[in-house]
C-alpha positions as CSV (number, residue, x, y, z in Angstrom):
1,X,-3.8,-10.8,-20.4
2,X,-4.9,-7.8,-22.7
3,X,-3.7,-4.4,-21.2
4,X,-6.2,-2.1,-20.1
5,X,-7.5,0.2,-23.2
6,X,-7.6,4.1,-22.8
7,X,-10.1,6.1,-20.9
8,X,-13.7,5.4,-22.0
9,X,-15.2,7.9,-25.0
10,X,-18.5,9.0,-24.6
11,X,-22.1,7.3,-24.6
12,X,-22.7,6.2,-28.4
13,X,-25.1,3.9,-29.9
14,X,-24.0,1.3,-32.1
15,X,-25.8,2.7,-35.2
16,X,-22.8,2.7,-37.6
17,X,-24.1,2.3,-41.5
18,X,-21.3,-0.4,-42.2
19,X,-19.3,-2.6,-41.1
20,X,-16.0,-0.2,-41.8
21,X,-17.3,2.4,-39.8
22,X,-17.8,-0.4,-37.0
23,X,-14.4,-1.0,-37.1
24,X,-12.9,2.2,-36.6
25,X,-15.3,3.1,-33.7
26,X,-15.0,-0.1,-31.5
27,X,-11.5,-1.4,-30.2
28,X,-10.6,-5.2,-31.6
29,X,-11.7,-7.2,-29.1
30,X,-15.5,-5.7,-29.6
31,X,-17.2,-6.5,-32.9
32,X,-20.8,-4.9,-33.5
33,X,-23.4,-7.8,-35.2
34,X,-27.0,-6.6,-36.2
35,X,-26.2,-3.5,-34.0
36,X,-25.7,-5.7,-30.7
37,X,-21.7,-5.4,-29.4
38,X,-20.1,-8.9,-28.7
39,X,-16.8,-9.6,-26.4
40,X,-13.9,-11.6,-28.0
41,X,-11.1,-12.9,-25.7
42,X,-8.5,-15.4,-27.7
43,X,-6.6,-17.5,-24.7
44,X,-3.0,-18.1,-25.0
45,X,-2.2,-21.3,-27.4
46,X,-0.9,-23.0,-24.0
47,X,-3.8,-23.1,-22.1
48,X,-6.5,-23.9,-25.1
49,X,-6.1,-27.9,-24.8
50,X,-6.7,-27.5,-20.8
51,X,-9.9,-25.4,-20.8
52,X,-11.6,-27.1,-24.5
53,X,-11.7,-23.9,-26.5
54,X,-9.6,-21.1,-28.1
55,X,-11.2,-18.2,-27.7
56,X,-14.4,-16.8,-25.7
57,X,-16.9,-15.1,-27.7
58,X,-20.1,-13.4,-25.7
59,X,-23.0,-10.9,-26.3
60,X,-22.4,-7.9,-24.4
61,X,-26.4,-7.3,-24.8
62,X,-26.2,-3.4,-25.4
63,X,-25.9,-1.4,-28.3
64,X,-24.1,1.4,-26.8
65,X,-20.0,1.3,-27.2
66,X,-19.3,2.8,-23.7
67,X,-21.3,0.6,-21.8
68,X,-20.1,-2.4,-24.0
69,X,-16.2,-1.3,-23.3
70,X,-16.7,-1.0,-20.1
71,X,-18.6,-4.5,-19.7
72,X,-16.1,-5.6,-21.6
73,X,-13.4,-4.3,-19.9
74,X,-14.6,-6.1,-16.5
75,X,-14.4,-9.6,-18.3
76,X,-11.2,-9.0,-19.3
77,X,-10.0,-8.4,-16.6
78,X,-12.1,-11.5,-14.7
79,X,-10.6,-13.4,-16.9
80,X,-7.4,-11.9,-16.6
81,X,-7.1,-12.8,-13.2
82,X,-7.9,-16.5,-13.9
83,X,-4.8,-16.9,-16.2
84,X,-3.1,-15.5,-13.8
85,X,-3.4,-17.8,-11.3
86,X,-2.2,-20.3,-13.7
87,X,-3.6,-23.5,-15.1
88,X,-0.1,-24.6,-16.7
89,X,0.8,-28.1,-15.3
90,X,4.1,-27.1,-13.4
91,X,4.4,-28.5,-9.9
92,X,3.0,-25.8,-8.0
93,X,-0.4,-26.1,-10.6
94,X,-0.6,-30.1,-9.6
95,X,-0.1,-29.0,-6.1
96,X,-2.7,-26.3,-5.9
97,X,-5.4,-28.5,-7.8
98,X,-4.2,-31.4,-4.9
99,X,-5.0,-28.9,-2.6
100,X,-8.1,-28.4,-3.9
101,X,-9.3,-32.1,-3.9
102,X,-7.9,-32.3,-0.3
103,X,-9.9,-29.1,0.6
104,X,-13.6,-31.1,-0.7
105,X,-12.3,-34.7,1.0
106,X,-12.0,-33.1,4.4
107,X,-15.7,-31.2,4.0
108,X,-17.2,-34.4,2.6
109,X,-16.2,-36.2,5.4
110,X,-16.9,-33.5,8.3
111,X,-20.7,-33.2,6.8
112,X,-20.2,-37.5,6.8
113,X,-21.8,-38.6,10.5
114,X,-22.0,-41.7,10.6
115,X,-19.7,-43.5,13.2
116,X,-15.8,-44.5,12.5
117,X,-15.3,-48.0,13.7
118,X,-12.5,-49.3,14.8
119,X,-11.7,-52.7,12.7
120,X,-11.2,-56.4,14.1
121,X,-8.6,-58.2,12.3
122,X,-7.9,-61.9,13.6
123,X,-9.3,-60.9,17.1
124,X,-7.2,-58.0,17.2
125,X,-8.6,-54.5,17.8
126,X,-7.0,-51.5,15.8
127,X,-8.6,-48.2,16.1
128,X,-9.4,-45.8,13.8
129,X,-7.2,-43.2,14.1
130,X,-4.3,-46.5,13.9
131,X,-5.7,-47.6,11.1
132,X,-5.7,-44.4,8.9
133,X,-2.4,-43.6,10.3
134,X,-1.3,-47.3,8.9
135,X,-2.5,-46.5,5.6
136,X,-0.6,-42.9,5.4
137,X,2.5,-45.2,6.7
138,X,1.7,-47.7,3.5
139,X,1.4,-44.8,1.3
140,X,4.4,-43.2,2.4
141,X,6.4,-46.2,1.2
142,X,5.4,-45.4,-2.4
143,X,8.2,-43.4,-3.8
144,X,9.9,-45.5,-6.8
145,X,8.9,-45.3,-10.3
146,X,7.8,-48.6,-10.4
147,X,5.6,-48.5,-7.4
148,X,4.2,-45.2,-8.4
149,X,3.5,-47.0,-11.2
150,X,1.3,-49.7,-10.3
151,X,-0.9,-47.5,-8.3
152,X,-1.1,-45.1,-11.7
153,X,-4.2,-46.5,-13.0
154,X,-6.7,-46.3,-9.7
155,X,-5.1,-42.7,-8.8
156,X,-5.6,-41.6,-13.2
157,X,-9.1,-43.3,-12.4
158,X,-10.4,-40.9,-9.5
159,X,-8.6,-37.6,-11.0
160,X,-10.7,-37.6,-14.2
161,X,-13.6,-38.5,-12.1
162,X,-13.1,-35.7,-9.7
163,X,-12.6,-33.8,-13.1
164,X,-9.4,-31.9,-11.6
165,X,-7.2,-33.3,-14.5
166,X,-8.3,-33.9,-18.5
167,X,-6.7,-36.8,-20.3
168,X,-5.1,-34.5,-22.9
169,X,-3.8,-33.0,-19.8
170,X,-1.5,-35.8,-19.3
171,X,2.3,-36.3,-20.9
172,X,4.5,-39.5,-20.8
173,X,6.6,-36.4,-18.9
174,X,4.1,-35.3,-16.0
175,X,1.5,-38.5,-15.2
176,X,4.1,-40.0,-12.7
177,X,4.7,-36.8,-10.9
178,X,0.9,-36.3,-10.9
179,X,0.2,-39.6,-9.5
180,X,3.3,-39.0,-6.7
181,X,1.2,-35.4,-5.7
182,X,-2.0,-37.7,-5.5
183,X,-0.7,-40.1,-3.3
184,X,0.8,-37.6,-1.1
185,X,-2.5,-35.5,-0.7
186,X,-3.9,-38.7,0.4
187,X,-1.0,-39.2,3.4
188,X,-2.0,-35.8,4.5
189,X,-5.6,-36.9,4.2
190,X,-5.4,-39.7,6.3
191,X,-3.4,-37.9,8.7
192,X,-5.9,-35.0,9.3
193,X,-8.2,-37.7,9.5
194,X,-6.4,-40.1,12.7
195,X,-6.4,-36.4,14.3
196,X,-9.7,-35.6,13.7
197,X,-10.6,-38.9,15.8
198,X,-8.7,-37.8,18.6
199,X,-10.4,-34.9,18.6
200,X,-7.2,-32.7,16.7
201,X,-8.9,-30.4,14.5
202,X,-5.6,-27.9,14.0
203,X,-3.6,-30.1,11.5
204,X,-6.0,-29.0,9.0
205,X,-6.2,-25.3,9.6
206,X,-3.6,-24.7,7.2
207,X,-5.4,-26.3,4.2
208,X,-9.0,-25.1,5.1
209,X,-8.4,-21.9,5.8
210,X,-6.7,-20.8,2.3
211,X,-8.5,-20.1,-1.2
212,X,-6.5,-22.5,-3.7
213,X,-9.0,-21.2,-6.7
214,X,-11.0,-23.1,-8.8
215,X,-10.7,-26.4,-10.8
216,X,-9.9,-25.5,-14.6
217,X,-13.5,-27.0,-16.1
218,X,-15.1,-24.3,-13.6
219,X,-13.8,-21.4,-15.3
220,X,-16.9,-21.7,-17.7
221,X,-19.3,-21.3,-14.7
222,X,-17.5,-18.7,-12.7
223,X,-17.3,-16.7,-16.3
224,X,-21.1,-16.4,-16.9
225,X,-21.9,-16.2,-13.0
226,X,-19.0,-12.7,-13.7
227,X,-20.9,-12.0,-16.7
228,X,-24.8,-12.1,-15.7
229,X,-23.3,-9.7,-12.7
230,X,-21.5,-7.4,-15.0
231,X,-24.5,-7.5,-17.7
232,X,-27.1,-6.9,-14.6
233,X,-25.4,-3.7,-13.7
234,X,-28.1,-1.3,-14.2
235,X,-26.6,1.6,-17.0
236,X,-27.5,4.6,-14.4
237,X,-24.7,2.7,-12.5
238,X,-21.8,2.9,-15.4
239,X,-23.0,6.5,-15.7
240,X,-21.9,7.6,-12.3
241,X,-18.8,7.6,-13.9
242,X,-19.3,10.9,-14.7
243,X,-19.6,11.9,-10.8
244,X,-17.1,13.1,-8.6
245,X,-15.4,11.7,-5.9
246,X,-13.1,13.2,-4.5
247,X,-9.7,11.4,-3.6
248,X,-10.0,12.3,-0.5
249,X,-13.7,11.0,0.0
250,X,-12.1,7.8,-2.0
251,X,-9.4,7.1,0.5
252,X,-11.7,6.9,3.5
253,X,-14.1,5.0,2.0
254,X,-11.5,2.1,0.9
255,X,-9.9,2.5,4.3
256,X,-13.0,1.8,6.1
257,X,-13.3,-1.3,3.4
258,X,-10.7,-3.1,3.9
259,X,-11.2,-2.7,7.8
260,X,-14.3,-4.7,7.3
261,X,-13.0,-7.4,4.9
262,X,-10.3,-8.0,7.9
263,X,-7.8,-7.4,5.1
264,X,-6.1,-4.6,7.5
265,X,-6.0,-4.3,11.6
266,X,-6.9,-1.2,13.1
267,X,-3.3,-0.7,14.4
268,X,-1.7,0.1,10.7
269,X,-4.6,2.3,9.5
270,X,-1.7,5.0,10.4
271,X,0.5,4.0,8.2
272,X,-1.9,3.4,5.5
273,X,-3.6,6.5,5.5
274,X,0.0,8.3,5.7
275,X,1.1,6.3,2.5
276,X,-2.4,7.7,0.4
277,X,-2.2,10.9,2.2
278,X,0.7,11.4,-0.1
279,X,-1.0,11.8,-3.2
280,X,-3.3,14.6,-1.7
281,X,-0.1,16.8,-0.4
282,X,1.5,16.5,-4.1
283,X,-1.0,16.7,-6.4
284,X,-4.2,18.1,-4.5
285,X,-7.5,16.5,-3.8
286,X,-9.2,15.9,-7.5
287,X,-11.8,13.5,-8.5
288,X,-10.6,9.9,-8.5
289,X,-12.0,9.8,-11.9
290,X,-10.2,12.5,-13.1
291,X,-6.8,11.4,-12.1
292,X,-4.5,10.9,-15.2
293,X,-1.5,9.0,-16.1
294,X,0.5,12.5,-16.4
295,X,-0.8,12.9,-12.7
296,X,0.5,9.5,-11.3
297,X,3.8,10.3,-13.2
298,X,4.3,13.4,-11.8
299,X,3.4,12.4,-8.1
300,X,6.6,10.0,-8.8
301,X,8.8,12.1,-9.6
302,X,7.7,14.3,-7.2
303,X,8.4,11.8,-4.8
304,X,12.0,11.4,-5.8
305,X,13.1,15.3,-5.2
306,X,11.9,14.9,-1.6
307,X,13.7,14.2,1.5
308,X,12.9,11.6,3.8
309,X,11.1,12.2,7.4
310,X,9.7,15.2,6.0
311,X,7.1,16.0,8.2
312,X,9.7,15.2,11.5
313,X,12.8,16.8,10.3
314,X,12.7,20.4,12.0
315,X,14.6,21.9,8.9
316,X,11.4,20.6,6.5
317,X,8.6,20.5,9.0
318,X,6.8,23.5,8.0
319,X,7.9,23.7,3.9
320,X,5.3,23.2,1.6
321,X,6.0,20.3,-1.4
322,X,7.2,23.6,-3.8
323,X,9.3,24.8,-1.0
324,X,11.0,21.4,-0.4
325,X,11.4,21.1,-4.5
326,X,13.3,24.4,-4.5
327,X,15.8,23.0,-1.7
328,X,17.2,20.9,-3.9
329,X,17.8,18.5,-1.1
330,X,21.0,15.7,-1.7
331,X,19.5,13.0,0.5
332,X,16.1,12.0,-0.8
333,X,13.2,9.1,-0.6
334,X,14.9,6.0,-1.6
335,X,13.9,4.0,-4.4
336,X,12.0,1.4,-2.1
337,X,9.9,4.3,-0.4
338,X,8.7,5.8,-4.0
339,X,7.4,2.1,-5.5
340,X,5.8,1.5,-1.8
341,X,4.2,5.1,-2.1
342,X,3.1,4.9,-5.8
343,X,1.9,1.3,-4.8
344,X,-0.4,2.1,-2.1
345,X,-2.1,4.8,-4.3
346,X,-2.0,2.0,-7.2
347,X,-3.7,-0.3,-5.3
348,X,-6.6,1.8,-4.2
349,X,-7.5,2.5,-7.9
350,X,-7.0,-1.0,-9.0
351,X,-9.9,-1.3,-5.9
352,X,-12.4,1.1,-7.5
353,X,-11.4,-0.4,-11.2
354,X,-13.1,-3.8,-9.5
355,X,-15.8,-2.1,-7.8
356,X,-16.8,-0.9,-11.4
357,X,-16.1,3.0,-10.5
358,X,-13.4,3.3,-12.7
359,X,-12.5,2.0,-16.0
360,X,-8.9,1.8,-16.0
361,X,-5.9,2.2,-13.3
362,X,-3.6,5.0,-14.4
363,X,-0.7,3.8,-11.5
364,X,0.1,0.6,-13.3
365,X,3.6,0.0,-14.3
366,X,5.3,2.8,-12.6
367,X,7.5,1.5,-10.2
368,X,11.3,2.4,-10.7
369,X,14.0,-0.1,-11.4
370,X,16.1,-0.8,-8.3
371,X,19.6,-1.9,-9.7
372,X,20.5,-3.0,-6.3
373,X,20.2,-7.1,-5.3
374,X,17.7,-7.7,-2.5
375,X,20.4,-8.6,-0.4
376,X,22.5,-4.9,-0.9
377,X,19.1,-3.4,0.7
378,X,19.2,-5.6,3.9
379,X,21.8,-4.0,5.8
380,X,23.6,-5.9,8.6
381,X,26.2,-4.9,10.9
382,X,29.6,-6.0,10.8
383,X,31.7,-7.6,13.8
384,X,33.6,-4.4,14.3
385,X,30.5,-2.3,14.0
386,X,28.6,-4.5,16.5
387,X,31.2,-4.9,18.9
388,X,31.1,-0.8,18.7
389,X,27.4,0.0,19.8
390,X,27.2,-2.4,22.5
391,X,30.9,-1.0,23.6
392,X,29.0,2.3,24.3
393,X,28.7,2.9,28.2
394,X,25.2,2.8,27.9
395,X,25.2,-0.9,27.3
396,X,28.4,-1.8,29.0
397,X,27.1,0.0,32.3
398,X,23.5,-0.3,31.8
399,X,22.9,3.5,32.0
400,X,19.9,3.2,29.9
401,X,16.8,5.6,31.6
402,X,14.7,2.3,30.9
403,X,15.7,-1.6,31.4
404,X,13.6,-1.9,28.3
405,X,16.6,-0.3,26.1
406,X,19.0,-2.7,27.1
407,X,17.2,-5.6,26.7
408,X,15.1,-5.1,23.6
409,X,18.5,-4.8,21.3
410,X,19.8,-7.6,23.3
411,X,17.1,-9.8,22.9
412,X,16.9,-9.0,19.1
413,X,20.7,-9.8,18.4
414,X,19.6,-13.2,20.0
415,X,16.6,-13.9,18.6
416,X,16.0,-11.9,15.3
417,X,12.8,-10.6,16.7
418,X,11.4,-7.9,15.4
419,X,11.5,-4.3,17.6
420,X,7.7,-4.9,17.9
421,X,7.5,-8.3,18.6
422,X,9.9,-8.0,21.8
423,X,8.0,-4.8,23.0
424,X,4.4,-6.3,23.2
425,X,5.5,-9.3,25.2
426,X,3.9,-10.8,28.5
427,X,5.5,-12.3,31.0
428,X,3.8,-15.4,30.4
429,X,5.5,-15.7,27.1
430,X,8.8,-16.9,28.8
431,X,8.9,-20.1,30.3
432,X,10.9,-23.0,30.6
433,X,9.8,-25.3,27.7
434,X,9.0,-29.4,28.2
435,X,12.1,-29.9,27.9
436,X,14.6,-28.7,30.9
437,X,16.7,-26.3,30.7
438,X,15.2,-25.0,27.5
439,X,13.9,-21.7,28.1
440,X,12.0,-20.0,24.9
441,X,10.2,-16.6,23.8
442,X,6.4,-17.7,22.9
443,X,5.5,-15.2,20.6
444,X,2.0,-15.0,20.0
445,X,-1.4,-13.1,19.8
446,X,-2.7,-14.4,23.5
447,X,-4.2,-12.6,26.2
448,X,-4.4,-8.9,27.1
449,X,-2.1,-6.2,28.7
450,X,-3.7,-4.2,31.4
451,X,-5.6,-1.8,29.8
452,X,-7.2,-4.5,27.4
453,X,-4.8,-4.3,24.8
454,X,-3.7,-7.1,22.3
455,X,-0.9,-8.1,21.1
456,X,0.0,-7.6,17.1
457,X,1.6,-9.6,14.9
458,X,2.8,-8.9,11.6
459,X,1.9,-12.2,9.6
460,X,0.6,-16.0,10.5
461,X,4.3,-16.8,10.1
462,X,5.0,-14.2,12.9
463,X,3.6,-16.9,15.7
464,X,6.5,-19.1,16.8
465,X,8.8,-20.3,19.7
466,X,12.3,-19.2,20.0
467,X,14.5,-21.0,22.5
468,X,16.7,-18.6,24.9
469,X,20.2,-18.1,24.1
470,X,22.5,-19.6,27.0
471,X,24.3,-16.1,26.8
472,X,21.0,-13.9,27.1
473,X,20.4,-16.2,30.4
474,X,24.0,-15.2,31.6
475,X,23.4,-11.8,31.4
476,X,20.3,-11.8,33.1
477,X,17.4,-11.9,31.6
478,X,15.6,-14.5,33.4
479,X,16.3,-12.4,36.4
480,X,15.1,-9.4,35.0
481,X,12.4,-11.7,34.1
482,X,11.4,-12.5,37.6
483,X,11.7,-9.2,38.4
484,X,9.0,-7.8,36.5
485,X,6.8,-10.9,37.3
486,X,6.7,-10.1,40.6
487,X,5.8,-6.9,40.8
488,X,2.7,-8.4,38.8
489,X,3.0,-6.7,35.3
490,X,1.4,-8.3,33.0
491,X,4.0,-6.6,30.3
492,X,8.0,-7.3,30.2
493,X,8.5,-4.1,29.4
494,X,5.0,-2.0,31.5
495,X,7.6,1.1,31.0
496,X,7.1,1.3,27.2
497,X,3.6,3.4,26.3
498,X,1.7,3.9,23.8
499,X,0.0,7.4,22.6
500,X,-1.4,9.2,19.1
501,X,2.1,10.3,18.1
502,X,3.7,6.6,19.5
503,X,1.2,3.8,18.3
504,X,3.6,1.3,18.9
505,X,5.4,0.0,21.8
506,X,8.8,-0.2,20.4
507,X,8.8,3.2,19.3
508,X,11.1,4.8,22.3
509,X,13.7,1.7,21.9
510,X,13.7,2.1,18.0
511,X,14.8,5.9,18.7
512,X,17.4,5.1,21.5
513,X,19.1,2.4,19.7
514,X,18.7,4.6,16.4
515,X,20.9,7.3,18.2
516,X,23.4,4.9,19.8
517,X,24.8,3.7,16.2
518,X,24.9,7.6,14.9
519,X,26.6,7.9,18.1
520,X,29.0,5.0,17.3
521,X,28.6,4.5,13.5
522,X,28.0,7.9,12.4
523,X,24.5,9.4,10.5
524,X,25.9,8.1,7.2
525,X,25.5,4.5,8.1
526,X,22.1,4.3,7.2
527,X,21.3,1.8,9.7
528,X,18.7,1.2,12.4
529,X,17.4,-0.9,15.0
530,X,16.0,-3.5,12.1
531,X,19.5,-4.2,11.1
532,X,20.1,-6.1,14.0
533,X,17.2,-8.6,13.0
534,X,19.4,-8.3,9.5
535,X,22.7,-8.9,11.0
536,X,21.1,-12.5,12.7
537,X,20.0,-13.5,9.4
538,X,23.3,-12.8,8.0
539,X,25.2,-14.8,10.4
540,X,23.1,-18.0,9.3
541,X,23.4,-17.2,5.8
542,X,27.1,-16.8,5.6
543,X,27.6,-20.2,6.5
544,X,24.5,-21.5,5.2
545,X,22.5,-22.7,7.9
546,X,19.2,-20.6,6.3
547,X,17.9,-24.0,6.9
548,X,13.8,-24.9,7.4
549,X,14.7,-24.8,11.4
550,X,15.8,-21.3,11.1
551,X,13.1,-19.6,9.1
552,X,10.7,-21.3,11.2
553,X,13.1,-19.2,14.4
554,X,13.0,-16.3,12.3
555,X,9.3,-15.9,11.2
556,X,9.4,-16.4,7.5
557,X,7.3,-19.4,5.5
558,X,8.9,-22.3,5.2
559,X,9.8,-22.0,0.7
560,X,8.6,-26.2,0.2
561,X,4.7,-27.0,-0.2
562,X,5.9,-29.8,1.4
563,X,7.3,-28.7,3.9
564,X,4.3,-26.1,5.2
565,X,1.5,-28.3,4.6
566,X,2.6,-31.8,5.7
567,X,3.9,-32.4,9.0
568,X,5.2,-30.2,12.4
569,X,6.6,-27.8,13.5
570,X,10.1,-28.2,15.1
571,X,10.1,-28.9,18.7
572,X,11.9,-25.9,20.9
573,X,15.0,-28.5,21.4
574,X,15.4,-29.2,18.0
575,X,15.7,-25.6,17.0
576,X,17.9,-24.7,20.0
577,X,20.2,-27.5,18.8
578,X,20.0,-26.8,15.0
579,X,19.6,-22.9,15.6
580,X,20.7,-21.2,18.1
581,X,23.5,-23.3,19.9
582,X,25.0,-22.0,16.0
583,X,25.1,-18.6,17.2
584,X,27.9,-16.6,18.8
585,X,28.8,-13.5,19.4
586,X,32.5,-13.5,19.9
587,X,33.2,-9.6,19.2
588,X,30.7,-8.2,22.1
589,X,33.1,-7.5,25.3
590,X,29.9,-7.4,27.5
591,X,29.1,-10.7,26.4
592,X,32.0,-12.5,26.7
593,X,32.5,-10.8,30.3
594,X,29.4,-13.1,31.5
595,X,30.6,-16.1,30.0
């Protein structure tokens, strides 16, 4: 993908006496022809075969070199963003185009009404959804060479039809694992299908609900539908360049955007707005379309003089940014604060840059180098370290001023929860599962609190069931439990509030918890109450259970196409076998007290 040029020059007709002069005007991949400016994108030599062609050449239709850059520049990056998502015949390319033909099956046959009969074979009576699930079990049992083989031609046969694959697409390497994708799209197809007939329409959520792209022969379409939009923007439009708009007029109005493309919840405006709110307090509130590459570099650097918790920190509360520089501070942002800062600001202009209100991001490429490995940023207590917080007499007498301190870390060191996750819940998300004895944390988005309040979660991954922990039931939380239900809370934890300066439940717990370890560990620790959900990751990883059944405990996506797409989740007495009957706690006196 080309990078993005320099800022636009000003407006100039194409009215250059020769071709030479044409050059030195008009960047390479514009050429002026009988005073009309034409786009020229060359695609990379590995994708040519795949798409039929090996470059792209269009007319820009204007004669004018700033509106044809900046026509140009919206192609470019259209195009751009097509490569990107990769039509290179690696697995997870076969996959994605599978996904794709799956996607049109299923809508083909939910807009198909005619009746599914079940089938009489030698005066016995098999019903639909038996039959399709016999032909998923049939297909299943394809899996050698030579029986992938055999069902080659018929499976080659409806891929070119459906046009998803070329013929000079396929290798003596790849046509085997393509046909091995096809037949397991079908399994999945089939299976959807039998649950469908019984009236089970949330086995194919997952595939219909994401965007897999387009098919590589519709890249031709989708690049003139981008182009009779670009070349249909009216030229007063381009010319509002010129305008201002303010940054901080800019922020709001993206804010309010992505709040109406659902892309963010209302709960983490906060932290959004806090993250852009940034830029104003370092570099001042100046014209979006003004704001340079100098400017972006400076706000990062910038950025690394300051110290953390700023605006909380008594000693920095009321300094201005030139007042905090002249500190001098020892203890500033850390490396993964600056790139999330510099991000958030990068990301908003890479918004106006597709809205067509600026021609170029200045934030790309800035983020610093972290030498660290991801895993040196994850901090997790030690044994000792654990066995010292929960020593502390608030823990080992319970002399926390609310329940919901005590159990909150406890819960966590059990579950891997995060602070939030544990502080929303209902009462009605413990229960005793379907299987006895099993009791599990349902953590989910259901219901309302008392004052009409939802519950939040962080990702689709976030809604799961976590069995209980024998030893969280021996030191009494199902007791607790009933205790709270029966005072009719609709909340485990009704103490916990929420207000403008707390917009989270687990703020108070996160604070408590926070002081216990500088208590115990000392301030130069580092760590928090999300180390806990750290340390229960670490104590799978070191002797590597970070197994499907555990991610799908801890929250995360399962890493296997296979493995999210096809089939269900684990049972709640599975993963309490697999997962947590694994986990103990031997160091934690108050634990092995109640054993």
């Amino acid at each position: 993908m080309p990078h993005l040029l320099p800022s636009l020059s000003s407006l100039v007709p194409a009215v250059a006496s020769n071709q030479d002069d044409d050059k030195k005007s008009a960047p390479a991949y514009l050429y002026c022809k009988r005073k009309i400016y034409y786009f020229r994108y060359a695609f990379p030599a590995n994708l040519r075969k795949s798409l039929g062609r090996a470059e792209l050449r269009v007319s820009l239709q204007t004669s004018y070199l700033r509106i044809a850059r900046f026509r140009a520049r919206m192609l470019s990056a259209e195009i751009g963003n097509m490569i990107l998502e990769g039509f290179m015949l690696d697995y997870k390319e076969i996959r994605r185009r599978m996904n794709i033909l799956l996607q049109r099956l299923l809508e083909q046959d939910h807009a198909d009404l005619s009746e599914r009969k079940d089938v009489s074979i030698r005066n016995v009576e098999i019903q639909y959804d038996q039959l399709r699930l016999s032909q998923a079990e049939i297909l299943l049992s394809i899996k050698t060479p030579e029986q992938l083989e055999n069902i080659a031609p018929a499976c080659l046969i409806e891929l070119f039809r459906s046009r998803a694959f070329s013929r000079e697409e396929l290798s003596a390497k790849n046509y085997l694992q393509i046909v091995k994708a096809y037949n397991e799209m079908q399994i999945t197809l089939h299976r959807i299908d039998a649950a469908r007939a019984q009236g089970d329409f949330l086995m194919e959520e997952e595939i219909m609900g994401r965007d897999y792209g387009k098919l590589p022969y519709e890249i031709d379409s989708s690049l003139e539908q981008t182009f009779n939009a670009i070349s249909s923007t009216p030229e007063k439009n381009i010319g509002k360049l010129k305008d201002s708009t303010l940054y901080s007029e800019a922020m709001e109005r993206y804010i309010n955007q992505k709040l109406q493309d659902r892309e963010w919840q209302e709960h983490s405006v906060t932290d959004h707005r806090g993250r852009l709110s940034e830029f104003l307090a370092i570099i001042g509130d100046k014209p979006i379309q003004e704001i340079t590459r100098a400017d972006m570099r400076r706000f990062r650097e910038t950025l690394r003089k300051l110290p953390p918790n700023r605006t909380r920190v008594k000693e920095f509360k009321n300094k201005s940014i030139q007042e905090l520089l002249e500190l001098n501070v020892q203890t500033t942002l850390s490396t993964t604060t600056v790139n999330i800062l510099v991000e958030a600001v990068g990301s908003m202009l890479a918004w106006y840059v597709r809205e067509g209100m600026l021609a170029a991001n200045p934030a790309t490429h800035l983020q610093i180098k972290d030498s660290r490995q991801a895993i040196e940023l994850r901090q997790a207590f030690s044994d000792d370290e654990l066995a010292k917080i929960f020593a502390h007499p608030k823990f080992a007498r319970k002399e926390f001023k609310s329940p919901s301190y005590y159990w909150i870390p406890m819960i966590a060191l059990f579950t891997g929860m995060r602070l939030e996750e544990i502080a929303q819940l209902h009462c009605a998300d413990i229960y005793e599962s379907q299987t006895k004895g099993i009791w599990v944390i349902d953590i989910n988005s259901n219901g309302l609190d008392e004052l009409g309040r939802p519950k939040l979660l962080k990702n689709k991954n976030a809604r799961r069931i976590v069995p209980i922990h024998p030893d969280l039931i021996k030191i009494g939380l199902l007791e607790y439990h009933a205790d709270i239900l029966k005072k009719k809370h609709v909340r485990l934890f009704p103490d916990l509030k929420k207000s403008e300066g707390a917009v989270k439940f687990g703020k108070q717990p996160g604070k408590q918890f926070k002081a216990i370890v500088t208590a115990t560990l000392g301030e130069a620790s580092g760590k928090t109450f999300h180390s806990l959900r750290h340390t229960f990751a670490d104590f799978f990883k070191q002797r590597g259970l970070q197994n499907d059944y555990f991610r799908q405990v801890f929250g995360h996506e399962l890493p296997m196409l296979a493995a999210k797409q096809y089939g269900e989740k684990f049972p709640p007495e599975l993963l309490y076998e697999k997962v947590i009957m694994n986990l103990a706690w031997e160091h934690i006196d108050i634990i092995q007290k109640n054993r």
